[in-house]
C-alpha positions in Angstrom: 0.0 0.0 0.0 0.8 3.4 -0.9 1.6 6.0 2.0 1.4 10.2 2.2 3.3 9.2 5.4 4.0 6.7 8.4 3.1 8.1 12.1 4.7 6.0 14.9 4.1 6.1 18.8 6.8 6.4 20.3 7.2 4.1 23.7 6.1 0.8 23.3 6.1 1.4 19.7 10.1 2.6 18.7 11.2 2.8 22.3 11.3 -0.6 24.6 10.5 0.9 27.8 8.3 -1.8 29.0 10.4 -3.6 31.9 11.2 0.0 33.0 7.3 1.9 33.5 6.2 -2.0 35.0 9.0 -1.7 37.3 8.0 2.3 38.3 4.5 0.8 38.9 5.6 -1.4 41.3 7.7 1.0 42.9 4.8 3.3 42.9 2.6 0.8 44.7 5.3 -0.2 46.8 5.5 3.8 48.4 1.8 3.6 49.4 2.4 0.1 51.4 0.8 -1.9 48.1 1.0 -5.1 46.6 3.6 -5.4 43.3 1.4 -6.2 39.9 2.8 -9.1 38.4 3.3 -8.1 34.3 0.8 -10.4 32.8 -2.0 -8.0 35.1 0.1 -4.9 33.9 -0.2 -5.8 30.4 -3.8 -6.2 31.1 -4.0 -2.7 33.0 -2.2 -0.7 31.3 -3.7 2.5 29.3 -4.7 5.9 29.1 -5.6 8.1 30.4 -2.9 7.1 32.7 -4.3 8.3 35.9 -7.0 5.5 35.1 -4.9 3.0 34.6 -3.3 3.9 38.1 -6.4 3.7 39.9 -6.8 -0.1 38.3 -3.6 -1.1 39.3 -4.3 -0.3 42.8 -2.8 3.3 43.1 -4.9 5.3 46.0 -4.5 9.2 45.3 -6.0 10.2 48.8 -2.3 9.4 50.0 -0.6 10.6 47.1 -2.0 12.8 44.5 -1.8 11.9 40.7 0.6 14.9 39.8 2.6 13.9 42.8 3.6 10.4 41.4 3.9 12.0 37.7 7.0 14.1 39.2 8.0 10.7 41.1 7.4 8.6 37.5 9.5 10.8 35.3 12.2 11.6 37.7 13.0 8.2 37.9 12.1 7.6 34.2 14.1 10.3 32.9 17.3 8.8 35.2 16.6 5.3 33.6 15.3 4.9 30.5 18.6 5.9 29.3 19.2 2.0 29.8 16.0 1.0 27.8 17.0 0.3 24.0 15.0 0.6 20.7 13.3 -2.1 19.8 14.9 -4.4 16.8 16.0 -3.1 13.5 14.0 0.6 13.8 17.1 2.5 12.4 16.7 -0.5 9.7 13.2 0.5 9.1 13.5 4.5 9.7 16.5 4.3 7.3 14.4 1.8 4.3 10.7 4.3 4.8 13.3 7.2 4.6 14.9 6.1 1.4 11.8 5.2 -0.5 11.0 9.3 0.5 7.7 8.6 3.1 7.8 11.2 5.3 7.7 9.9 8.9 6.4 11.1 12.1 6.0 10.6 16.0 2.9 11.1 17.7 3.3 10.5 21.7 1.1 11.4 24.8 4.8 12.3 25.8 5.5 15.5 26.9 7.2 16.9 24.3 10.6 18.2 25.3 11.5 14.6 26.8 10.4 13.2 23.5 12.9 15.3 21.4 15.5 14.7 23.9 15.1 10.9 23.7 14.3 10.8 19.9 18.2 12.6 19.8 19.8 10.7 22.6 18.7 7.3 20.3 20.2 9.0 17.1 16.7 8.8 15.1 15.5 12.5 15.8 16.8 13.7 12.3 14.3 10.9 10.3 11.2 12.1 11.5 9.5 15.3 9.7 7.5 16.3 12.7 7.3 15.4 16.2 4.2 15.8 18.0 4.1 15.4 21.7 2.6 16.8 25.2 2.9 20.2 27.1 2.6 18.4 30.3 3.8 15.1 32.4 0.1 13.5 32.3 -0.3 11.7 29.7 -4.4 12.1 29.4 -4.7 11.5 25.6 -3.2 12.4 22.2 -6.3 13.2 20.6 -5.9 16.5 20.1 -2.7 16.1 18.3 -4.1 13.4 16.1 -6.7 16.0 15.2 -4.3 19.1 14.7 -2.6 16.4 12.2 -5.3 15.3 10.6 -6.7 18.9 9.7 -3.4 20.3 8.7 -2.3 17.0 6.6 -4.8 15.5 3.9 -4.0 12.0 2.5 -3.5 8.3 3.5 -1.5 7.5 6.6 -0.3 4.8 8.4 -0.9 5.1 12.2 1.3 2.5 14.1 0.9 2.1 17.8 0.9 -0.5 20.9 -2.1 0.2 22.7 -5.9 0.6 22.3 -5.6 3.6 22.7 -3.5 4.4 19.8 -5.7 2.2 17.7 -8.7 4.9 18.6 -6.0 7.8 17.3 -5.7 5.8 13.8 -9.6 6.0 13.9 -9.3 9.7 14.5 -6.3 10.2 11.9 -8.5 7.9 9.1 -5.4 5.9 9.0 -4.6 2.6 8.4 -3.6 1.4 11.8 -1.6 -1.2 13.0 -1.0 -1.6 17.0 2.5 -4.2 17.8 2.1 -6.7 20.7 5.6 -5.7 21.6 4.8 -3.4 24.1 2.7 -2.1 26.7 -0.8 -3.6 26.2 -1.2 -7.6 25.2 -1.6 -9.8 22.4 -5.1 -10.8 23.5 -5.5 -6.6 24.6 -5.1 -5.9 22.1 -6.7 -8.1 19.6 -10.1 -6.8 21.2 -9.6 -3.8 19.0 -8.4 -4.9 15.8 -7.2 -7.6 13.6 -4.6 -5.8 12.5 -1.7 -6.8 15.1 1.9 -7.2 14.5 4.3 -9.0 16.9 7.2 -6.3 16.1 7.1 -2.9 14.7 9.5 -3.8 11.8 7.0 -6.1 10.8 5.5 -3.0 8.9 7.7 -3.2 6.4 5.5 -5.6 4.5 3.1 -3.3 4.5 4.6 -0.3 3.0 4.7 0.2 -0.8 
């Protein structure tokens, strides 16, 4: 299929933070005196808006409010996901898209200056034609960014994403959308939305005239 452009989420999607947001959860819980999740209920859980999810996987917000534990989350995430790596052969996709001339782009409930600064600390900043990210810590939704998109960029897109709620920003885009079962939401999560899952993100490439 023929593509105006490819828009990718970001973490879950390009970036393998996984192990690392499970293991803030846990850490999360464990400061109000609360059980750990194991991952299979975390892949289960997980989704936005986030303060949802956090109430689902136990979080109680009379002890510690939600914009407390966002400063807690991203202190400790922007420390450690310097460890996390990119998920397998996504320069070797990035680099094949950008040769065939599809312009590419990031859409992330991210705040946006942490985006940037990770896109350029994993040496794939200069692919992308536009990154489109957060003004805030919160991560409540990206659908008004998919909207400012859509409106300012006619044609066919592909959306590609990892959770359900990224398969909801495809619908918004009117893209073809793809969500990976390599990251935060699973398999069977997933499959509740669409058919259309991938077990890696470079499985795209098949895809893609």
């Amino acid at each position: 299929m023929h593509y105006d452009g490819v828009i990718f989420d970001f973490n879950g999607t390009l970036l393998n933070d996984v192990d690392l947001c499970f293991q803030l959860l846990n850490e999360l819980l464990a400061l109000q005196g609360k059980k750990p999740v194991s991952k299979e209920l975390y892949l289960k859980t997980f989704g936005f808006p986030i303060k949802d999810y956090y109430l689902k996987a136990g979080i109680d917000f009379s002890m510690h409010s939600f914009e407390e534990l966002a400063v807690i989350f991203h202190n400790e995430y922007n420390k450690r996901s310097i460890n996390c790596l990119l998920y397998p052969k996504i320069i070797e996709l990035l680099e094949s898209l950008k040769k065939r001339q599809i312009p590419l782009y990031v859409l992330s409930a991210s705040k946006k200056e942490t985006l940037i600064n990770q896109l350029r600390f994993y040496k794939i900043y200069d692919y992308f034609d536009d990154i489109m990210g957060l003004d805030n810590n919160h991560a409540y939704s990206k659908e008004s960014l998919a909207v400012e998109f859509k409106n300012n960029n006619p044609g066919h897109y592909l959306y590609v994403g990892d959770t359900d709620h990224d398969y909801e920003i495809g619908t918004i885009l009117k893209a073809d959308t793809f969500l990976v079962a390599c990251g935060h939401q699973s398999k069977e999560h997933l499959l509740e939305s669409t058919k259309q899952v991938l077990n890696d993100t470079y499985d795209i490439i098949h895809y893609i005239k």
